[in-house]
PAGU-938666 format. One record per residue (C-alpha): residue in one letter; y, z, x. Coordinates in Angstrom, 3 decimals, m for minus. Layout:
<recs>
+--------+----------+----------+----------+
: residu :        v :        w :        u :
+--------+----------+----------+----------+
:      A :        Y :        Z :        X :
...
+--------+----------+----------+----------+
</recs>
This chain:
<recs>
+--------+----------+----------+----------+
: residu :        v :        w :        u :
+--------+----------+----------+----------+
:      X :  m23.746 :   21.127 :   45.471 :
:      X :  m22.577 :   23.914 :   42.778 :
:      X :  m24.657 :   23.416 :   39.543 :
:      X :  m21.649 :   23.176 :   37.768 :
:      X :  m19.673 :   20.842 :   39.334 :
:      X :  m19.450 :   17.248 :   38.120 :
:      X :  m19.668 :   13.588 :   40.018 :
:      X :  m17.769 :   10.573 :   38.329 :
:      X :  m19.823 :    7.801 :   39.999 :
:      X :  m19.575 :    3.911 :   38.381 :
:      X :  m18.365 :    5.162 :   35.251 :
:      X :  m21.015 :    7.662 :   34.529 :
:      X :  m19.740 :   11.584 :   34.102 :
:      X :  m22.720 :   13.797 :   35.324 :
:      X :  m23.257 :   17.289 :   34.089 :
:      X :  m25.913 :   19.068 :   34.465 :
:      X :  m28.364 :   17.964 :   31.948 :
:      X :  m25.628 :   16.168 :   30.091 :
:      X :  m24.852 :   12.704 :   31.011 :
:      X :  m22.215 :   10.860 :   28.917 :
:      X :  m21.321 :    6.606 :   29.905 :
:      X :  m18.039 :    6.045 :   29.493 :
:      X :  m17.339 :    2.200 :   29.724 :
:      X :  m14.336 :    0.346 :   28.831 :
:      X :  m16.102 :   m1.344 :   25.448 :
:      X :  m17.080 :    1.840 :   24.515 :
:      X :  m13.778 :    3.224 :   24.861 :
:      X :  m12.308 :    0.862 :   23.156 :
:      X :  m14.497 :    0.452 :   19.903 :
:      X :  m13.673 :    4.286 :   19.374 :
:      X :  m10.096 :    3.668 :   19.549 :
:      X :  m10.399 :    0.959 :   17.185 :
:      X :  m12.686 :    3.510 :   14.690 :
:      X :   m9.654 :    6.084 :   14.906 :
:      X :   m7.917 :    6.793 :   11.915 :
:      X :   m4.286 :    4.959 :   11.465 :
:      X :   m3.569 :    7.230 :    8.616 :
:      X :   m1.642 :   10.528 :    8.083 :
:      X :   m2.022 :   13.558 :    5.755 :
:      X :    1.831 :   14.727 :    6.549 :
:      X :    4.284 :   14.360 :    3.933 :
:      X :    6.912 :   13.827 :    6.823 :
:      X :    5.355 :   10.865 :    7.432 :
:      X :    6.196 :    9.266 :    3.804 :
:      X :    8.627 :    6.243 :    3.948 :
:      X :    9.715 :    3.020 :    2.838 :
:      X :    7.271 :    0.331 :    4.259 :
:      X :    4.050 :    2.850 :    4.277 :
:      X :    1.099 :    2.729 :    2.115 :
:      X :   m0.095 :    5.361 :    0.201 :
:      X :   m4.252 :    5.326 :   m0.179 :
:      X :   m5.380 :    7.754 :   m3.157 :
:      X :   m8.478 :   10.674 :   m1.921 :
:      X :  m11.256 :    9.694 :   m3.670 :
:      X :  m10.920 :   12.307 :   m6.215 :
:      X :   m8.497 :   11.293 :   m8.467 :
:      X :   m6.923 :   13.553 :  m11.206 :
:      X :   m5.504 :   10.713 :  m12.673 :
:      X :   m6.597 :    7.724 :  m13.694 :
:      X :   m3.589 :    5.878 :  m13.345 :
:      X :   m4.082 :    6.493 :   m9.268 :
:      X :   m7.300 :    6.463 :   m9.143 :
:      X :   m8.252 :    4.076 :   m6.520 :
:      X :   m5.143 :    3.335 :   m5.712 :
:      X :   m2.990 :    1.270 :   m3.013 :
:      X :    0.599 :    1.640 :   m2.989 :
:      X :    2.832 :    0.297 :   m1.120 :
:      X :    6.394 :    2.434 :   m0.754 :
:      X :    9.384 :    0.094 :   m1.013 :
:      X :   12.010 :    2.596 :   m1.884 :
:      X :   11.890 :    6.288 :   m0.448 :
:      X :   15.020 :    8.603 :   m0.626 :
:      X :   16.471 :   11.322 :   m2.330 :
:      X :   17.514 :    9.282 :   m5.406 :
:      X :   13.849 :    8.431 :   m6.402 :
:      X :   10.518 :    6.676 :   m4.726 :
:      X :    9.160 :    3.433 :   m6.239 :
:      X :    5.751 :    2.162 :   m5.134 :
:      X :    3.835 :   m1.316 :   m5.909 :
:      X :    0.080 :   m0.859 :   m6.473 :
:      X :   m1.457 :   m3.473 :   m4.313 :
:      X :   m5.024 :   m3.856 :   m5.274 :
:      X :   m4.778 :   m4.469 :   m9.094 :
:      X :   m4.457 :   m8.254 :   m9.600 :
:      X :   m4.420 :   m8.904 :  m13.591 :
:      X :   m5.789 :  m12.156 :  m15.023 :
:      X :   m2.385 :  m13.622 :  m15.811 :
:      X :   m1.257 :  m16.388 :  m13.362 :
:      X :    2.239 :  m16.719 :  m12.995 :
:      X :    2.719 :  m19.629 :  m15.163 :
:      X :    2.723 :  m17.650 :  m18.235 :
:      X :    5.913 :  m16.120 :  m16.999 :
:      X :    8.273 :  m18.852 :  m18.759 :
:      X :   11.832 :  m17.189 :  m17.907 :
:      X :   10.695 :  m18.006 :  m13.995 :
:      X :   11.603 :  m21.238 :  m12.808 :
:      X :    8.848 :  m22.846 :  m10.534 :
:      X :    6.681 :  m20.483 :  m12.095 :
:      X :    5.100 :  m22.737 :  m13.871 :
:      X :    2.798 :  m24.891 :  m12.219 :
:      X :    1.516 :  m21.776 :  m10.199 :
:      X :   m1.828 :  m20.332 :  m10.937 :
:      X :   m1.094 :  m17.181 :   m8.574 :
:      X :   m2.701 :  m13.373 :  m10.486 :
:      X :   m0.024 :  m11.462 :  m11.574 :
:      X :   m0.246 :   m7.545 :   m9.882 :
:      X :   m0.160 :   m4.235 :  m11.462 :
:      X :    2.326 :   m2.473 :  m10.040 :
:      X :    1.708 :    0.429 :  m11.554 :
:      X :    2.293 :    2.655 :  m15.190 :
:      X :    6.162 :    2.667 :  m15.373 :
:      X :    7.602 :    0.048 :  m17.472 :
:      X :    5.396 :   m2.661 :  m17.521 :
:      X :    7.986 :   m5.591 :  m18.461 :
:      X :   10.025 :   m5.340 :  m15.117 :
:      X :    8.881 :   m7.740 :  m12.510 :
:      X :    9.027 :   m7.042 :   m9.046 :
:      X :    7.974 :   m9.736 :   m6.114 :
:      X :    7.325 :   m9.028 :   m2.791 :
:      X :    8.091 :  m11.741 :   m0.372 :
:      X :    7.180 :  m12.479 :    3.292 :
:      X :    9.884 :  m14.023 :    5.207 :
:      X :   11.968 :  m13.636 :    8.296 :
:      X :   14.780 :  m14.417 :    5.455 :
:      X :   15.900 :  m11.867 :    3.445 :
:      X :   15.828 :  m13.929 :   m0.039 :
:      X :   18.642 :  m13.151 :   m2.795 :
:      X :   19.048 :   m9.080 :   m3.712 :
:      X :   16.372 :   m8.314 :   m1.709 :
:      X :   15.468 :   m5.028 :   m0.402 :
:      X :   14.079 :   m4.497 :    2.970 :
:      X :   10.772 :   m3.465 :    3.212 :
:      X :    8.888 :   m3.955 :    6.194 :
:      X :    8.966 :   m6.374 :    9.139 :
:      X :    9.285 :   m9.679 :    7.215 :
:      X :    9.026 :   m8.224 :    4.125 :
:      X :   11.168 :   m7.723 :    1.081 :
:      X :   11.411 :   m6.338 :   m2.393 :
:      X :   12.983 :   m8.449 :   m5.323 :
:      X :   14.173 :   m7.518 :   m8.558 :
:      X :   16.370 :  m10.089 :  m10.351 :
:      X :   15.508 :  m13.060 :  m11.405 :
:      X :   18.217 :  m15.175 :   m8.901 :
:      X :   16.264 :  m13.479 :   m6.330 :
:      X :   12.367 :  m14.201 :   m7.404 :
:      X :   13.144 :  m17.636 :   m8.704 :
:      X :   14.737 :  m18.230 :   m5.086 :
:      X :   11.296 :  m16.848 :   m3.525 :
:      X :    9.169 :  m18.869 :   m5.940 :
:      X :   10.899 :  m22.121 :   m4.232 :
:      X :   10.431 :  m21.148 :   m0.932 :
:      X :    6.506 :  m20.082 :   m1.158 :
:      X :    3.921 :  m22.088 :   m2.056 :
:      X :    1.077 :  m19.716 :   m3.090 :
:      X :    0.229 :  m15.905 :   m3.257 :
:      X :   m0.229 :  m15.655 :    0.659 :
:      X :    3.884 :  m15.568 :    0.775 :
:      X :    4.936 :  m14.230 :   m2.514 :
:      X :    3.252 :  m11.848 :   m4.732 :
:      X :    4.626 :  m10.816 :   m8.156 :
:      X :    4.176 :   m7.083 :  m10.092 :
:      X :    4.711 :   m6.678 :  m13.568 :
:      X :    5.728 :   m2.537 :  m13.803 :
:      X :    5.869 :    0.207 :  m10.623 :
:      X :    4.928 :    3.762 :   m9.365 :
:      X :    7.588 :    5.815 :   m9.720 :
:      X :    8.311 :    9.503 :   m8.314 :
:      X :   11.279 :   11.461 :   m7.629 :
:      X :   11.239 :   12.844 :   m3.828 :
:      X :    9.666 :   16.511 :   m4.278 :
:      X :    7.089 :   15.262 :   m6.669 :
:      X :    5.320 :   12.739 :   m3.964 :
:      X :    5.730 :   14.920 :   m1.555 :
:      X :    3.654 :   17.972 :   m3.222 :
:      X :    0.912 :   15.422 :   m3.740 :
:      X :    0.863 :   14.924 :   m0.386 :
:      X :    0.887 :   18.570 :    0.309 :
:      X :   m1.817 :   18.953 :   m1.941 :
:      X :   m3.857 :   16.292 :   m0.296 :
:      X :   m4.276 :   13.619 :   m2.783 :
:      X :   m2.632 :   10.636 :   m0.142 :
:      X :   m3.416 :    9.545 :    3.065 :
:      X :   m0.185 :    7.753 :    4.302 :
:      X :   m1.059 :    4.301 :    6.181 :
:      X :    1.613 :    2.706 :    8.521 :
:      X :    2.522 :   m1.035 :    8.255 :
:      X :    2.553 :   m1.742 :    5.221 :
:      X :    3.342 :   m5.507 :    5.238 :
:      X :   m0.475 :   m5.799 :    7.080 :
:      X :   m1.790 :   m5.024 :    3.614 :
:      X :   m0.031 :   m6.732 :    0.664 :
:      X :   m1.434 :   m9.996 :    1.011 :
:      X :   m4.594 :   m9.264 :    2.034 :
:      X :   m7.198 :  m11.644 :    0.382 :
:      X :   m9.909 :   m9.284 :   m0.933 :
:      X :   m7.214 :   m6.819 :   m2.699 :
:      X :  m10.282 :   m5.032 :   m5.014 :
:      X :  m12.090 :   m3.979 :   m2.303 :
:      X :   m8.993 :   m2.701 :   m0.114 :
:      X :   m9.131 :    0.835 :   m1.614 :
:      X :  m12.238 :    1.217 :   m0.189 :
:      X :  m12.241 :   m0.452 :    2.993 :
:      X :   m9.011 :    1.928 :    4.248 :
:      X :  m10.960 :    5.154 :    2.474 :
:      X :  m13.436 :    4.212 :    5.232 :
:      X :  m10.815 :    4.030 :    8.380 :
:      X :  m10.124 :    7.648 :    7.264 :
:      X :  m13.460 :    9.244 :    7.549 :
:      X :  m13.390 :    9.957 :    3.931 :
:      X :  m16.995 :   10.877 :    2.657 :
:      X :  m17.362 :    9.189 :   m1.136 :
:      X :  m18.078 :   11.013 :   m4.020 :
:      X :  m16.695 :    9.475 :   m7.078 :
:      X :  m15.162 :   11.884 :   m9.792 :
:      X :  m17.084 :   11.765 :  m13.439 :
:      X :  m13.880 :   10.210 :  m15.650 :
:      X :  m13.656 :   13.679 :  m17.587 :
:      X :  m12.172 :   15.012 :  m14.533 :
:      X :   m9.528 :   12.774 :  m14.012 :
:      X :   m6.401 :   14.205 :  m15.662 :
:      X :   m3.049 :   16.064 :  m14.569 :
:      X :   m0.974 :   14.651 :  m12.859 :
:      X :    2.358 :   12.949 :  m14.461 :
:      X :    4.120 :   10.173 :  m12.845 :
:      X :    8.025 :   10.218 :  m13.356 :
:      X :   10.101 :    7.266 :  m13.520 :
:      X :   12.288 :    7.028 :  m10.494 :
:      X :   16.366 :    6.721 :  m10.899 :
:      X :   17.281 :    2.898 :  m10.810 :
:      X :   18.351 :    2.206 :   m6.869 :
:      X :   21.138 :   m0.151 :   m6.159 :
:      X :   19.662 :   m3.078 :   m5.797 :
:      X :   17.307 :   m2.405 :   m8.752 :
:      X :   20.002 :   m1.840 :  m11.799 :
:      X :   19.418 :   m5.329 :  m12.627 :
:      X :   16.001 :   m5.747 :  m12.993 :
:      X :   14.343 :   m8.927 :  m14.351 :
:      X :   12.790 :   m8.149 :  m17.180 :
:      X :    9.892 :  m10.503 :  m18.416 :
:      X :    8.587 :  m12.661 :  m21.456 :
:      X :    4.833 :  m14.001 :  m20.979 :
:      X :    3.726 :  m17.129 :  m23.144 :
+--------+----------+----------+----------+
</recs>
């Protein structure tokens, strides 16, 4: 036999001195270590979540989760998923059936903190609602969120975000470039997810990302735009807490 060929016998590739087992669990726990993330800003989109590098220039991103629920040409507005405040809903007195619930109140990010946004998981689009993601929507007015608030029962269905992330098109998309996102896919698998503090960090590890936090000096630079108003967002609910 040639010393260089190689015998595939019972799942073992021979080589030589090399020897490498291939079995179908092995296999598949490094498929399920891969990476579902992209550095490509042809990959941004409405429904994908952007995941901050771990060197943020600014603190408003740092450690950030967005999700993208509007992406086109007229502007990009984001919801920052893992920044639950310590105001329940039922401080929100203009929202009926708000008050008896004790869900956290999101950051959704720097621009105009008084505009409440909810996302909602149905297989219903609720009032005004934007489409999001599979079973997911965006909503802006108050007919709409006071309409999800009666159809949900706790956070794991509706979750509410006082102020968004806001970009216009070529903006995001040199940040990309740049390499300060990774873009996830399937968006609606992260905004209820039950540990939102540590999510940052738990997709920063699907990437491969190495950490090495940035002293707080360094963080500065970037500015965040407010996006144009989309159609279904000209009449934003705008709130009053107790």
């Amino acid at each position: 036999m040639p010393a260089d060929s190689r015998l595939v016998q019972n799942g073992i590739v021979r080589a030589g001195r090399f020897r490498i087992v291939w079995t179908a669990t092995v296999f598949t726990a490094l498929c399920g270590r891969l990476p579902a993330q992209s550095t490509r800003a042809a990959d941004l989109a409405t429904g994908k979540v952007l995941v901050m590098q771990q060197n943020s220039a600014d603190p408003n991103f740092a450690e950030s989760v967005i999700l993208l629920i509007h992406y086109d040409k007229d502007g990009v507005l984001g919801l920052r998923l893992n920044q639950p405040s310590a105001v329940p809903l039922s401080r929100l007195k203009d929202l009926q059936g708000a008050r008896n619930r004790p869900d956290r109140v999101y950051v959704g990010g720097p621009v105009e903190l008084e505009t409440v946004t909810a996302l909602v998981r149905s297989p219903n689009a609720p009032p005004d609602a934007m489409h999001v993601a599979p079973d997911l929507y965006a909503v802006q007015t108050l007919r709409g969120i006071e309409a999800a608030l009666n159809e949900t029962k706790n956070e794991n269905g509706l979750r509410v975000y006082l102020g968004y992330s806001g970009w216009v098109m070529p903006q995001l998309q040199n940040e990309v470039n740049f390499g300060s996102w990774f873009i996830f896919e399937h968006g609606e698998r992260y905004v209820f997810d039950r540990e939102p503090r540590t999510l940052w960090k738990r997709l920063l590890d699907r990437t491969g990302a190495q950490f090495a936090f940035a002293p707080a000096a360094r963080r500065h630079g970037f500015v965040t735009l407010s996006a144009q108003p989309t159609s279904a967002s000209t009449d934003r609910f705008h709130l009053d807490i107790e």
